[in-house]
N, C-alpha and C positions, 0 to 999 in steps of 0.2 A: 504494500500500500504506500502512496507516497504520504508524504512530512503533513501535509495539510489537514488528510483525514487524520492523522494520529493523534493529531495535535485538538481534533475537535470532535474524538472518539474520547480519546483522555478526559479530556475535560465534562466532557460531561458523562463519563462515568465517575470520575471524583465526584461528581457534584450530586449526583445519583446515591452512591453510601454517604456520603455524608447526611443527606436529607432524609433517605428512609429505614439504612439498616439501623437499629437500634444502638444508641450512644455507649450501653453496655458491650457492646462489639466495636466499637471504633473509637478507643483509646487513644487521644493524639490526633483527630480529626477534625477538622474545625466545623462547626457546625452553620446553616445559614440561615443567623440570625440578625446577621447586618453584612453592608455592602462588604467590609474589610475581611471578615470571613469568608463567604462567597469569595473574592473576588482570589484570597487566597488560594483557597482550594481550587478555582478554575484554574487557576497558574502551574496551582503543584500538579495537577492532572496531564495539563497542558506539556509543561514538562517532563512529566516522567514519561508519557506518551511516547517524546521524543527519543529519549534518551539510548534505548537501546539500537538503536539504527546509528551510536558512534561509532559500530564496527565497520562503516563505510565512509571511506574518505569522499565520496563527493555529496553528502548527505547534509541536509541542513543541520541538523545535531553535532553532526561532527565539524560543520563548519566551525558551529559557535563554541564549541571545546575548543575550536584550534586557536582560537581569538580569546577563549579565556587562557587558556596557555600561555600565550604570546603576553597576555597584563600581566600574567605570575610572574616571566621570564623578566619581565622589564621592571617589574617592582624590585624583584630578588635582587636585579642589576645593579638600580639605583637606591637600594638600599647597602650594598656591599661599597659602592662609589661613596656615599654618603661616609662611609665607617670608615675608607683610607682619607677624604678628603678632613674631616672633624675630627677623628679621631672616637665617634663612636662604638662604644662597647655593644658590635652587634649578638656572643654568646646573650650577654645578660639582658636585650631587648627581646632575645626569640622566645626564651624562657619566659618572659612578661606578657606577649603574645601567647603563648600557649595556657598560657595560666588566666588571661581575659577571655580568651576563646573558649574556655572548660577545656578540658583532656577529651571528656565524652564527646565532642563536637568536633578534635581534632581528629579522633580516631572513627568518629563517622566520617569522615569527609574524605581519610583515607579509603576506610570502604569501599565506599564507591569507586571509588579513583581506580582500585585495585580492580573491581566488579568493572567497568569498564573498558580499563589496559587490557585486560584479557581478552574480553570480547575483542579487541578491535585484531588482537593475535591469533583470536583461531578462525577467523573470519566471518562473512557476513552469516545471518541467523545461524552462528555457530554456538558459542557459553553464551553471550549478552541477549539472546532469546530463548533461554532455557528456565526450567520450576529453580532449579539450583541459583543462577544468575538474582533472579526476582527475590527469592528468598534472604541473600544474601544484602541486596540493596536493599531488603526494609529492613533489615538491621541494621545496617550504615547511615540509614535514612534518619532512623529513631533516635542514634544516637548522636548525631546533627543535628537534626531538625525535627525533633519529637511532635510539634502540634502538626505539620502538615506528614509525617511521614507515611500513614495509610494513603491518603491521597496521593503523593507519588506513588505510590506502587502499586492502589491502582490504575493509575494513568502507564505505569509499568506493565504490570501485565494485561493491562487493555490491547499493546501493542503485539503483543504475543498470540492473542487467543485470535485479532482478526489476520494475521500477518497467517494463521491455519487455512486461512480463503484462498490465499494465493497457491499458483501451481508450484512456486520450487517452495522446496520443504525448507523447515527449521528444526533447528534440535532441542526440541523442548526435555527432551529425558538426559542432555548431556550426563556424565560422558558415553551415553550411548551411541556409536557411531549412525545411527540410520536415523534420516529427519521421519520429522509427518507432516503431513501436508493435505490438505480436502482435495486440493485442486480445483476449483470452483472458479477459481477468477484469473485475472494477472493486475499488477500494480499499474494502479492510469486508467482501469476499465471502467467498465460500466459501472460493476458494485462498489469497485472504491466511488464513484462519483457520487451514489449512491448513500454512501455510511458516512461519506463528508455531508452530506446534506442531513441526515437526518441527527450527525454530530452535533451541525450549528444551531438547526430546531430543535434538537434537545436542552442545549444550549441556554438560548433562546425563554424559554418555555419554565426549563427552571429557575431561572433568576427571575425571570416575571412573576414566578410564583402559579403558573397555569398549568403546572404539573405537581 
């Protein structure tokens, strides 16, 4: 499926448990009770949708890793430039950082990062479209970003279960070597055009409150 439906398949499946599975099951999900929840949770859907499609370098996901990347590289840069030009103690600024960030939030953040590099290593719907990959990112999620992390994952594995429409398979059972695949469609067709539509009327629908 391309970037667009996942992105408005995500989303309004976040938005979808948030609103009707019961708040006793969705620990850490924002609920929509005002616009800043809503709009959260459409976000974190929205991106976790994306997210597993870093395994391809021409992929909008992966575009925008590569451009958050690129800010890391050039902070790290001009942070280490900073510390030979002033004379900056960069050990004891990182440890300050880590210690403002929480631990918990540094090591989510690794999570991911790790649950990603992989994927983009074993190739496209290779680990970063698998039960194991998903599973893994809502623990990295939670321990980041505990209120939205169900909502990313499931805007996560939203991309998973329609990405089973398409004719080339994924390996949802990694490391099992054999994908699955329905075979139903191909990405760009009619039923992605299709789940994009009915993505953004879902969309749509729930934040108007008409659903």
């Amino acid at each position: 499926m391309t970037g667009k439906t996942h992105i408005a398949v995500g989303a309004a499946a976040a938005l979808v448990v948030a609103k009707y599975v019961p708040a006793a099951l969705t620990a850490g999900v924002p609920t929509i009770a005002g616009d800043a929840s809503a709009l959260a949770c459409l976000a974190a859907g929205a991106a976790g949708g994306l997210l597993p499609d870093t395994d391809v370098s021409t992929s909008e996901a992966s575009r925008q890793l590569r451009r958050a990347w690129w800010l890391l590289v050039a902070v790290i840069a001009a942070t280490f430039a900073a510390d030979a030009l002033l004379g900056l103690d960069l050990g004891a600024q990182t440890v300050a950082f880590v210690r403002a960030a929480g631990v918990y939030q540094v090591a989510g953040i690794a999570v991911i990062i790790a649950v990603l590099a992989c994927g983009r290593a074993s190739g496209h719907r290779g680990f970063s479209h698998s039960l194991v990959a998903a599973v893994l990112f809502f623990g990295g999620a939670y321990l980041a970003v505990p209120e939205i992390a169900l909502a990313l994952t499931v805007g996560y594995f939203s991309h998973l279960v329609i990405d089973l429409l398409n004719k080339m398979p994924e390996r949802l059972f990694w490391p099992v070597a054999k994908g699955q695949s329905l075979g139903l469609c191909k990405s760009a067709g009619v039923v992605d055009g299709a789940l994009l539509v009915l993505g953004v009327v879902a969309v749509v629908a729930l934040l108007a409150g008409w659903l």
